[in-house]
C-alpha positions in Angstrom: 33.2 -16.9 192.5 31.3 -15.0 195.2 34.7 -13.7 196.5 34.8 -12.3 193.0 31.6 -10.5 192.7 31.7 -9.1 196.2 34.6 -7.5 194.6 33.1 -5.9 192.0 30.0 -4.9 193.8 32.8 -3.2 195.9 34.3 -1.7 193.1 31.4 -0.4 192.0 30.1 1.1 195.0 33.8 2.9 195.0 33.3 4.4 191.4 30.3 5.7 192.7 31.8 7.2 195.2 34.0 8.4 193.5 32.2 9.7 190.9 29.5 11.9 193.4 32.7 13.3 195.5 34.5 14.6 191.9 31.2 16.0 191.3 31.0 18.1 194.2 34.5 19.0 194.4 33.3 20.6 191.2 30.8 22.3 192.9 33.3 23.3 195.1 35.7 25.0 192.3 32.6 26.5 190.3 31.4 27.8 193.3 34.6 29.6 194.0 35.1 30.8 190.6 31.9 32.1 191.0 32.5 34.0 193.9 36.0 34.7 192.2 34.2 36.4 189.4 31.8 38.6 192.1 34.5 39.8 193.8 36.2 40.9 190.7 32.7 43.0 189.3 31.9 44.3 193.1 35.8 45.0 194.1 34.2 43.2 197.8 36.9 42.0 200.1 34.3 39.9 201.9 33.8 37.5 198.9 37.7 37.8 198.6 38.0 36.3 202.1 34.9 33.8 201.4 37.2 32.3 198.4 40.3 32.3 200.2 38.6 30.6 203.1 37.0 27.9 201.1 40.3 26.8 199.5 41.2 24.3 202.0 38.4 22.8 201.9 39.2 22.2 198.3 42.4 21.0 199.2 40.7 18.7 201.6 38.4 17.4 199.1 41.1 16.5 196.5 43.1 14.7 199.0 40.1 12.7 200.4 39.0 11.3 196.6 43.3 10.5 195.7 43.3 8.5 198.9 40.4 6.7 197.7 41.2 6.4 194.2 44.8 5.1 195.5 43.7 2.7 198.1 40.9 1.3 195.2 43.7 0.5 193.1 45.9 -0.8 195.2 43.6 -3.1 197.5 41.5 -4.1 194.8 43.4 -4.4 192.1 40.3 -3.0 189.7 40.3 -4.3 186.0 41.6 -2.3 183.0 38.9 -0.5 182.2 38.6 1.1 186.2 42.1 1.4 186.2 41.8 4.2 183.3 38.5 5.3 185.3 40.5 5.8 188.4 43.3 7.2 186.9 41.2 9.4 185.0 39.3 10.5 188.3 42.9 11.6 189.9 43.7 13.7 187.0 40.4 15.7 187.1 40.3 15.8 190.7 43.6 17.6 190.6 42.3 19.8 187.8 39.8 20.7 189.6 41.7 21.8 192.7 43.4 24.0 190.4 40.4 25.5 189.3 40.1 26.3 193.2 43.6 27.8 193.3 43.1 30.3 189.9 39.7 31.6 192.0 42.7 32.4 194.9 44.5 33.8 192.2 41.4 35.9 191.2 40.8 37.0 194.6 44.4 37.7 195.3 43.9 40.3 191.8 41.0 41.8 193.4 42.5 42.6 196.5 45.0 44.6 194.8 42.3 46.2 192.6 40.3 47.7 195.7 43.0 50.1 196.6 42.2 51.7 193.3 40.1 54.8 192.3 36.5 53.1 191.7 36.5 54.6 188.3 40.1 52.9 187.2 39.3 50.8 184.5 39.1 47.2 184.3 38.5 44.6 181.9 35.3 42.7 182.4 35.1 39.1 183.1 33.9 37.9 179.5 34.9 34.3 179.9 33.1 33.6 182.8 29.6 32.8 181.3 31.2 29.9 178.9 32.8 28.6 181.8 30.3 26.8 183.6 29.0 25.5 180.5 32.2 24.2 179.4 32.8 22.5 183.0 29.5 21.3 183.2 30.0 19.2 180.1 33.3 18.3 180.5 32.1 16.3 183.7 29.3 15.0 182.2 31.4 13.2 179.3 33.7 12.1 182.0 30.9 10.7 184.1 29.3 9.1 181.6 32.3 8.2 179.7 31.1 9.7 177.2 33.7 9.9 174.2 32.7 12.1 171.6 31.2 14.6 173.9 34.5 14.4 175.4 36.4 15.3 171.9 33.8 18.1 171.6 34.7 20.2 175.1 38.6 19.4 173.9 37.5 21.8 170.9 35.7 24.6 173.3 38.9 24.2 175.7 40.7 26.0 172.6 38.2 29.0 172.9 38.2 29.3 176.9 41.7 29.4 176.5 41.8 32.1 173.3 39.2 34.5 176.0 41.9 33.9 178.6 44.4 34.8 176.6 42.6 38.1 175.9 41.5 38.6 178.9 45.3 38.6 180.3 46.6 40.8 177.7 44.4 43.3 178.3 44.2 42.6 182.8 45.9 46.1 184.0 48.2 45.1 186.8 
């Protein structure tokens, strides 16, 4: 019996863990979509580097939280319910990364960009300011596990991804 609720006090010290390093690996991505998105208005290469720069720790960060998501299931051998927490954790964590990987993409955009005439036209970043919105409560039903906020950011995904669609069709390249 006191095997088994060291256990789960070690489980749940884990899930928090878990939980506060996806947090700031979101951070992380915002942050460099952020940047992403400054680089893009201000055509500055220095923020273009800043970005690129930052991406391995990104890449650092995801591998750190799948090692610890992987080594909680397999050592501890969590219950049902942290099984679907853990799995869910590795698929946002590797969301997230990608999130880190489109601000490259961004960046790498921009670079190309700043060889052109400063008055060559551009589209404007329009989908930015529902982004951190949409990420910050997309996290939040996941921390909390939260299921009808959850169903709610599954509805603004479908707008994020109509602006992106729009913004793309209209990106010179």
């Amino acid at each position: 019996m006191r095997q088994r609720l060291l256990n789960q006090a070690a489980n749940a010290a884990v899930k928090d863990e878990l939980k506060h390093r996806i947090l700031a690996m979101a951070g992380m991505a915002e942050q460099a979509i952020d940047l992403a998105v400054q680089a893009y208005t201000q055509r500055d290469s220095a923020l273009c580097e800043r970005v690129t720069a930052n991406e391995s720790t990104i890449k650092r960060a995801e591998r750190e939280v799948d090692e610890l998501a992987i080594d909680l299931l397999a050592i501890q051998q969590p219950m049902v319910i942290d099984s679907r927490f853990i799995l869910a954790v590795i698929k946002t964590n590797a969301d997230l990364e990608r999130v880190g990987d489109q601000a490259v993409n961004i960046v790498q955009r921009v670079m190309n960009m700043i060889e052109l005439p400063p008055n060559f036209p551009s589209t404007s970043p329009q989908w930015r300011p529902g982004f951190a919105p949409w990420c910050e409560t997309s996290l939040r039903a996941f921390i909390e596990g939260d299921a009808k906020l959850a169903k709610h950011v599954l509805k603004a995904d479908a707008e994020v991804d109509r602006i992106n669609r729009d913004v793309s069709c209209r990106q010179v390249y």
